[in-house]
N, C-alpha and C positions, 0 to 999 in steps of 0.2 A: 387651788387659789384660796380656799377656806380654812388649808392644814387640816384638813383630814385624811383622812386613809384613801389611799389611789385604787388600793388591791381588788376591791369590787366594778369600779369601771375599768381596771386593767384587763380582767376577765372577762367580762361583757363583751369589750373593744376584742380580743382575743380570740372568741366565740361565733361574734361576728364576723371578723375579717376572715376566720381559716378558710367561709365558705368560697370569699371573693379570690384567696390564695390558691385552693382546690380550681376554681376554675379558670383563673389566670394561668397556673402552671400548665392543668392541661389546654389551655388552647393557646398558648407561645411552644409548649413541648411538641406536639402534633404539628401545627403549621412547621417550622423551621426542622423538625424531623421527620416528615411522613416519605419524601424521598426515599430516607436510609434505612428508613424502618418496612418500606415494603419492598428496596432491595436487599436487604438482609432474609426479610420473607420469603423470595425467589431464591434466594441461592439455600438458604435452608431447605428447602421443599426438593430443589433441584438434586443436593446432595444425599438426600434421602432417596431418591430414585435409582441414585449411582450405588447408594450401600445396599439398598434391594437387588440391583443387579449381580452386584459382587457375592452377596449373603446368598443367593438363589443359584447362581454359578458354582459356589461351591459346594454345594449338595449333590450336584448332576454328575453323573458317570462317564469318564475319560478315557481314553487310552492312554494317559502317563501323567504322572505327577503335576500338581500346579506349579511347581516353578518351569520346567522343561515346555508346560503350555504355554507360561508367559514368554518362556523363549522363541518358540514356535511363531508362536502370534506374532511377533515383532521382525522374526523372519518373512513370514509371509508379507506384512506391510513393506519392507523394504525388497520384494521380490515384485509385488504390484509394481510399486514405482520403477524400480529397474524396466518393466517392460515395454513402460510408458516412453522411458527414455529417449526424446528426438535424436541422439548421439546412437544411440540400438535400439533398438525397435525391436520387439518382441522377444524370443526367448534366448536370447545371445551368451556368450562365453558367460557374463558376469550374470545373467539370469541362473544357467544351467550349477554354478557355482555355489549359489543360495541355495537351489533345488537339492542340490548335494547335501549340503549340511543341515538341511529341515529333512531329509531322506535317516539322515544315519541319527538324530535325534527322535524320530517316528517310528524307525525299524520298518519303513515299508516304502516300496518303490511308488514313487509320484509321475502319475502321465504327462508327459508334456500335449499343450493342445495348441490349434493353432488356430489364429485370427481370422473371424469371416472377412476380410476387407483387409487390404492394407491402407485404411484410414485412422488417423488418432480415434475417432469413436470406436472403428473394429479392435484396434490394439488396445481401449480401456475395456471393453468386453472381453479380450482377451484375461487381461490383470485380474478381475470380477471372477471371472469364471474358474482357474489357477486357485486364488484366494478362498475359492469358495469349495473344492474339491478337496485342500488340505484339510484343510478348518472340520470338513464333513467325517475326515479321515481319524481326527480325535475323537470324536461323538460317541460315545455309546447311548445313545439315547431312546427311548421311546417316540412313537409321533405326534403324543402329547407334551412331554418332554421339549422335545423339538419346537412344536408351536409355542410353547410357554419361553423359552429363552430366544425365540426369534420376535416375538412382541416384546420380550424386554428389552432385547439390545436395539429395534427401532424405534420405542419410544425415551430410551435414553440419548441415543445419536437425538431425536426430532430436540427433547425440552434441555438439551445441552445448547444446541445451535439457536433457540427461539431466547433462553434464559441470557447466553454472552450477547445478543442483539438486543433485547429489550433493556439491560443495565446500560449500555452504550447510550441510550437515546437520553434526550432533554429532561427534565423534571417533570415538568406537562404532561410530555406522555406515558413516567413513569406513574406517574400519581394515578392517570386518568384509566391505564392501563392492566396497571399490575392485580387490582381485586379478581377481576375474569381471567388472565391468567394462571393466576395462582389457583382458585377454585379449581380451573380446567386440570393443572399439573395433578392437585389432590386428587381430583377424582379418576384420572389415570391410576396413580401409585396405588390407592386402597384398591383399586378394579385390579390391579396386576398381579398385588400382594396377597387378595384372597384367592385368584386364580392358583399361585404358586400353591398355599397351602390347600387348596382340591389337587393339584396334580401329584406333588410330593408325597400328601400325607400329613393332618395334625399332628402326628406323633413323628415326622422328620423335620417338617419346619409348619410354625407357631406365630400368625401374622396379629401384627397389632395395627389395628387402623390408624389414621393423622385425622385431626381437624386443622382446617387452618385460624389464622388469628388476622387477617387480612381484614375482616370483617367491624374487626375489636378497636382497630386504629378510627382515633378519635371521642371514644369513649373512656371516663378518669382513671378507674382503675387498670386498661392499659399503659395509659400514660407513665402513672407511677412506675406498676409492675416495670416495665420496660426501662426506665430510668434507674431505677435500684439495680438491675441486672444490667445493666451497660454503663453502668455509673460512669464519669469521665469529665474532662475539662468543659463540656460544654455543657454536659448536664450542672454540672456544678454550678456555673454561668448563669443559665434559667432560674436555679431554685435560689439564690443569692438575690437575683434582680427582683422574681415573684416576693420575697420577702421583704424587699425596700420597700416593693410599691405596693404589699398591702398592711405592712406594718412600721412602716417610714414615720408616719404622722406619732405614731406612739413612741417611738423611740426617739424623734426631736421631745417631746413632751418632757419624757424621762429623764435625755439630757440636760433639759437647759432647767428645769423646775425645782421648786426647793423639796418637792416631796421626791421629785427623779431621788435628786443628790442623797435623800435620806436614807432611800433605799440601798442606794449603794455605798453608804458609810461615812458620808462629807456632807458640807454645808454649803450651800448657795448662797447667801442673802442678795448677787444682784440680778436675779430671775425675772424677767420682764413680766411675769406673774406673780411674784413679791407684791408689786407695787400694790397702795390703794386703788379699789377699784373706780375711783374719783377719776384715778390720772390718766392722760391719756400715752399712746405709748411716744407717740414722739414728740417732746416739749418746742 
């Protein structure tokens, strides 16, 4: 208003608002993203569990190569179901058929067994048991071995089924829920993962603990972090809006003033801050 230099209060204004910017970003960023950010948390934590089980699996002693396992294993699953069958029931043509071709992939003759009950409970007991005789027939394992990949493969079936339930549900419960879960999955995975390197061996497999960050949501430097690293149209959205609304008032100023126009290479002269300070703004 006086033609002087802006660049001292532009700085000031600058200084001051980044702090209103910093906390408006994080708390429009956390509200409208704490949903996706602590199911992204679940299923990262989740899949960490899965590559522990795979990574720890394949250190363990077999009777045949891992592909021929993964064949095996996919046999057995569609041998289960075949037994379950309401159309056959128990170990029938197409049963003994499957048993054939996991037989000649094994190199070793498979007992057929037979159902306590001819009830669906007796006949999945059956399935169970089948499944569980093959499976035992690959193993070379020790019996801490043994225990070691029977807790992994149950706690990966438990936080596989609890993690596709829990992203299912409302935001409410997402939100209200997922801190204790997560925690609980962590502290599963590091209890499993230094189990494995005592059973294996530091010197065969080399566990690295997780922390979670479950904790971190709603605090600025998450915020950010998280934003840069998932950059996207909605992040984009938030820091464009945080921007109007704490530097809005400075950028009207810039534009409509004769020192804005000077700064940027042009002249104003009809700036409603032109006027004498006498006039008033509407005649």
């Amino acid at each position: 208003m006086e033609g002087k230099s802006t660049m001292g209060l532009i700085g000031m204004y600058i200084f001051i608002a980044s702090f209103c910017f910093i906390a408006n970003f994080n708390a429009l960023y956390t509200r409208f993203m704490k949903t996706e950010i602590y199911t992204t948390e679940l299923k990262s934590v989740n899949d960490k569990l899965n590559e522990l089980q795979a990574d720890v699996d394949s250190r363990l002693s077999y009777t045949v190569d891992a592909k021929t396992r993964q064949e095996i294993i996919s046999d057995v699953n569609q041998l289960m179901i075949q037994i379950q069958d309401p159309a056959n029931l128990g170990i029938g043509t197409e049963a003994r058929r499957i048993i054939t071709r996991i037989e000649n992939k094994l190199g070793k003759p498979i007992t057929p067994l037979t159902p306590v009950n001819q009830t669906p409970a007796g006949y999945q007991d059956l399935a169970e048991r089948m499944g569980a005789q093959i499976l035992n027939m690959l193993e070379v394992l020790n019996p801490e071995e043994k225990k070691l990949k029977t807790e992994l493969d149950a706690a990966v079936l438990k936080w596989n089924k609890n993690t596709q339930k829990l992203v299912a549900q409302s935001s409410e419960i997402i939100n209200s829920s997922a801190v204790g879960v997560i925690d609980e999955m962590v502290l599963d995975y590091n209890k499993l993962g230094n189990k494995a390197e005592t059973t294996l061996g530091a010197n065969k497999y080399n566990f690295e603990p997780v922390k979670s960050n479950a904790h971190d949501v709603g605090k600025i430097g998450y915020a950010f972090r998280h934003a840069i690293e998932n950059f996207g149209m909605y992040q984009f959205v938030v820091l464009l809006g945080c921007i109007l609304l704490d530097f809005g008032v400075m950028i009207i100023v810039l534009l409509i003033t004769e020192s804005g126009s000077s700064m940027r290479g042009g002249n104003n002269n009809n700036s409603v801050f032109n006027k004498r300070k006498s006039q008033t703004l509407i005649d």
